[in-house]
N, C-alpha and C positions, 0 to 999 in steps of 0.2 A: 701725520703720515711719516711714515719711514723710509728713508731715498732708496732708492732701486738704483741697482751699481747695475750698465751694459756694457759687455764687451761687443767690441765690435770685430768679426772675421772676416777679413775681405774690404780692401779698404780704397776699392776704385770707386769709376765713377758714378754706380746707383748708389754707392754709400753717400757719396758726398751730396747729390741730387737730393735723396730721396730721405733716406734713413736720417742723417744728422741733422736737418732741420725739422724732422718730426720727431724725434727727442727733443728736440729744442723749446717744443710747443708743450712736453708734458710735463708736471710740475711734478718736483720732488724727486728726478729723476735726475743722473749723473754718466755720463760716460767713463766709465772708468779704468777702459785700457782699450785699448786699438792693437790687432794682429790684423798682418799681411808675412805673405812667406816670400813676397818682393821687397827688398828692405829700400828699394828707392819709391817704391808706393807707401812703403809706410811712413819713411821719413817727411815725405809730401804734407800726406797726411796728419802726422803729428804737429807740423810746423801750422797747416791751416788751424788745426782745432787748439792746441795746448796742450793736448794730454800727455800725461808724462809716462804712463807707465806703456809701452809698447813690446810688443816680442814679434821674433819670426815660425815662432812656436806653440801651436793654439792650444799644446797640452800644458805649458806655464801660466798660459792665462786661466783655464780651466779651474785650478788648484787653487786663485785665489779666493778669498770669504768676501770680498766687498763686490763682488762680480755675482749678480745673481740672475741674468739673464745673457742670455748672447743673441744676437744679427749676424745668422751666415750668409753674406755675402763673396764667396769663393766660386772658382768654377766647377762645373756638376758634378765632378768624380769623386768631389772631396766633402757635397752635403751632406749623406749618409755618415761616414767615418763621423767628423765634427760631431753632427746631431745625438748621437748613438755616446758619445762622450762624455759632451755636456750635460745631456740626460742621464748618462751614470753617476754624473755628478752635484746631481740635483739641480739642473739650471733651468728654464725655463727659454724656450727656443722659438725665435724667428726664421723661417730659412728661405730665400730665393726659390724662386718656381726653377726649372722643375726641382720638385726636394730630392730627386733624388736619380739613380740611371735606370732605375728598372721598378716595376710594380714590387718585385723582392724584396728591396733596400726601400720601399716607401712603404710596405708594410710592417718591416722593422723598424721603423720611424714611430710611427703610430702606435704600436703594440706596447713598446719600452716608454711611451710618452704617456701613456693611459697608465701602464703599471707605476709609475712613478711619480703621478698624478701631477706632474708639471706641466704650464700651459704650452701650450704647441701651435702654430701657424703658420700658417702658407703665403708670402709676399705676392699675392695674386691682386694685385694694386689695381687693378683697372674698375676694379668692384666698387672701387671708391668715390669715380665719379657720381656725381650727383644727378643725372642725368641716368645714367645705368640703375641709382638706389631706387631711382621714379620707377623706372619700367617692370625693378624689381616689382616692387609696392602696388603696382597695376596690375602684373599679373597675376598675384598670391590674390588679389581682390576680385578675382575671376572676369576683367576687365576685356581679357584676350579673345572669353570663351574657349570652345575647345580646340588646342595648338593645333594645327597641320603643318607649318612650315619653319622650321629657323634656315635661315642663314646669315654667314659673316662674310666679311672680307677684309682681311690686313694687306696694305699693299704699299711697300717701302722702294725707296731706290737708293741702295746700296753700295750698287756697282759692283766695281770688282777689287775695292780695296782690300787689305789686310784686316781676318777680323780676330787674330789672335788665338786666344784658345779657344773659341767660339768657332771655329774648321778645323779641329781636333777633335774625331771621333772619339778616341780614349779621355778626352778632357770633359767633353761635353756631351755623347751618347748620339745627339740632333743636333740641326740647323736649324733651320723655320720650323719647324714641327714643336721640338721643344721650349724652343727662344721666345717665339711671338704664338703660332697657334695656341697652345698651351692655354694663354690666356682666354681664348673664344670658345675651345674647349669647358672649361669655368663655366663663360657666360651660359653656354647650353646647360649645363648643369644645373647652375641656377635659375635658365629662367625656364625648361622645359622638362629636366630630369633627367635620369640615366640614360645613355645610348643600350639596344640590346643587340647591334651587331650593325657592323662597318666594310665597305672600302674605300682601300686607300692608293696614292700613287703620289712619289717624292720625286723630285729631280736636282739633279747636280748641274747646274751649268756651267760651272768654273772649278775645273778641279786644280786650279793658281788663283791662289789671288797676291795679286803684287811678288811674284815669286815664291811663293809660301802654299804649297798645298795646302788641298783643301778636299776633303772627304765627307764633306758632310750637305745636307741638303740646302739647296736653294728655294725651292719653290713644294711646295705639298698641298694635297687638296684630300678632303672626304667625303665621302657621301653615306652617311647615316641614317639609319631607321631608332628611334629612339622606344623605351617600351612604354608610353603613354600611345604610340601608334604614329607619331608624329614623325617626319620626314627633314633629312639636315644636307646643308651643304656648307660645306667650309674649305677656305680659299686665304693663301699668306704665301708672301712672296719679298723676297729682297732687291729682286729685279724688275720694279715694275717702272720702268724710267721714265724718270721725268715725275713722279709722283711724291718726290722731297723724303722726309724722315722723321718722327717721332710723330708726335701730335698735331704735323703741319701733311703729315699723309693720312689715307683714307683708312677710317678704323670704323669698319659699317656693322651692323647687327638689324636685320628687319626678324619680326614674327608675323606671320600670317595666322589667325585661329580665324573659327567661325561665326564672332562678333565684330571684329575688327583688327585690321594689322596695327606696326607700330615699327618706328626705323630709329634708331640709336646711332648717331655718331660721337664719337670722343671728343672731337672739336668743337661738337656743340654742347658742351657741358650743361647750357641750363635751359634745355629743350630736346623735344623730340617731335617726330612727326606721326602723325595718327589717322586712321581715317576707316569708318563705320564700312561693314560690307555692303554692297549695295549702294554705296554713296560715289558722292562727285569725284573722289579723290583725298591724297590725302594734304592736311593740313600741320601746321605748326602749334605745339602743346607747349606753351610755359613749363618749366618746376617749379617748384612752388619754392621757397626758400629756406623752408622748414628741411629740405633735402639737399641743400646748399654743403655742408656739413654731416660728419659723423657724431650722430647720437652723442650728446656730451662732451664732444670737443670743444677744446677751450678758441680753434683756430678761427679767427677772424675773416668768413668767407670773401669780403669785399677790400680785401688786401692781398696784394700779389697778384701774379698770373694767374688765374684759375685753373689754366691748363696744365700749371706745373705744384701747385700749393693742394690740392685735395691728394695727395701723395701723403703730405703727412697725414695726416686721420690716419693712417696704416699703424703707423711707429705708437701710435694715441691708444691705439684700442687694443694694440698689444698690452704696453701700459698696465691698461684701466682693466683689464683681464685679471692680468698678474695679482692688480690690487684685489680686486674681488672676487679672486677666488673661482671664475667663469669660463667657460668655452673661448676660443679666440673664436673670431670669422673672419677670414676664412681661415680651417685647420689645417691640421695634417690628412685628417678624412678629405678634404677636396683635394688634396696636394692628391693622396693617392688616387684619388679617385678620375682625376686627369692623367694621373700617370700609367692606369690599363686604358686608358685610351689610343695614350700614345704606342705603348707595348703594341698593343693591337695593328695599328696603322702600321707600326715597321714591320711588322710579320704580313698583314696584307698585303704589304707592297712590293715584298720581298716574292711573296708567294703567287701575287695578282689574284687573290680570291679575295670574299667573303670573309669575314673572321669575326666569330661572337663572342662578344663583352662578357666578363665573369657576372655571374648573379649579385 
């Protein structure tokens, strides 16, 4: 095998979480330069990892020949530009959810990423748990019967710190809409199909935080009608106090179909709960361990926190893509394809109607 050189763009903290210990798990693989356009996050950065060659300039690192993939991890304004670059430059591209500020710039994503036939993928990391790969796996096996209902619910307590460029509209486009929904967004995707029209309603509760405007949304909710027929409600909040943060607050997904439902939480990584229509209720579903892990990861599921190590599998199957020539999952097709959702919800909320989904 031939080492695959990553740069890295974007060198805070889902870098350091998420990204650099799943290259760390893929073999033959090499970090080979780290940009940040904060030169005290990069030097951070440089000093945890070792790597030597760093810039504040992600068109320097573009230009090098040992650099054949990048991880944009920067904030949303700046994933289209990067992406749109290193694709001109024959690179092969990871980028942070959302990819991009508008359905526009995530179709140009896509479009330039197919033309140029380098791989493309969406950090929609939550796909990864093994617990979600189950439910996957259950309902393509027609387990669900036919959907009637999804819904989610993300609910963090956030307060009302400082969340940086994340309450910068020009930085970030959303708050919870694109930050956290986004994700559950995905999961309807994946586990019921296209929305074919929405509404939606955001709200701002804090336009300070910690002195520091703040224009972007706190709390967002939708109500969906999907074109299988099936019926959505989706629910993410930053304010939901007293409910903690990351993987230690509530990250729910139930389906209702007409054989039986099925409830997904994040923190229960290696289970879900189930239960026949017509029956007592529902019960607790092992996963099996075969779903413990991503298809041909080398990562050792029964090492680390669960809740924080099926993160790498992401950084893996990028990887293993690249190697072989293959689709990522998730792509840039779900990145967009989350991303006229969102389009959608800010114009329904803006407008308080209805608003249907592109075909």
């Amino acid at each position: 095998m031939k080492p695959i050189g990553v740069a890295i763009i974007g060198c805070g903290g889902i870098t350091l979480q998420n990204h650099l210990p799943g290259l760390a798990i893929c073999p033959e693989t090499k970090v080979a330069a780290l940009c940040d356009r904060d030169g005290a996050t990069l030097e951070r950065a440089r000093q945890q990892t070792g790597v030597s060659v760093v810039s504040t300039n992600y068109a320097e690192i573009l230009k090098r020949d040992d650099v054949h993939a990048v991880i944009i991890a920067t904030p949303n304004e700046s994933h289209a530009p990067i992406a749109l670059a290193a694709i001109a430059t024959g690179k092969h591209v990871l980028c942070e959810k959302p990819i991009a500020m508008n359905l526009t710039e995530a179709k140009q994503m896509v479009d330039a990423a197919e033309q140029a036939g380098v791989r493309h993928m969406t950090a929609f990391t939550y796909r990864f748990v093994p617990a979600m790969r189950y439910l996957s796996h259950l309902v393509q096996a027609g387990e669900l019967g036919l959907p009637y209902h999804y819904r989610s619910c993300r609910l963090q307590d956030w307060g009302t710190r400082n969340l940086g460029w994340r309450q910068v509209r020009k930085l970030a486009g959303t708050g919870e809409l694109g930050d956290m929904l986004s994700h559950r967004i995905d999961f309807a995707h994946l586990l019921v199909g296209p929305m074919k029209r929405l509404v939606a309603s955001t709200r701002i509760w804090h336009s300070l935080r910690e002195g520091a405007p703040s224009d972007l949304d706190d709390w967002v909710a939708i109500l969906a009608e999907f074109q299988s027929g099936a019926t959505g409600v989706l629910e993410s909040s930053k304010l939901a106090s007293g409910r903690n943060e990351s993987w230690r607050s509530l990250d729910y997904v139930e389906l209702n179909g007409s054989d039986r439902s099925f409830v997904f939480s994040t923190g229960e990584w290696n289970q879900l709960q189930t239960g026949k229509a017509g029956g007592p209720g529902l019960a607790t579903l092992p996963v099996p361990e075969e779903f413990w892990r991503w298809p041909g990861s080398p990562r050792d599921p029964k090492q680390g926190d669960p809740l924080v190590t099926f993160r790498y599998d992401q950084a893996w199957e990028f990887i293993d893509a690249i190697r072989h020539q293959r689709p990522c999952c998730p792509s840039f097709h779900d990145g967009a394809r989350a991303q006229a959702v969102t389009d959608a919800a800010l114009r329904s909320s803006a407008e308080r109607s209805w608003v249907e989904l592109p075909g």
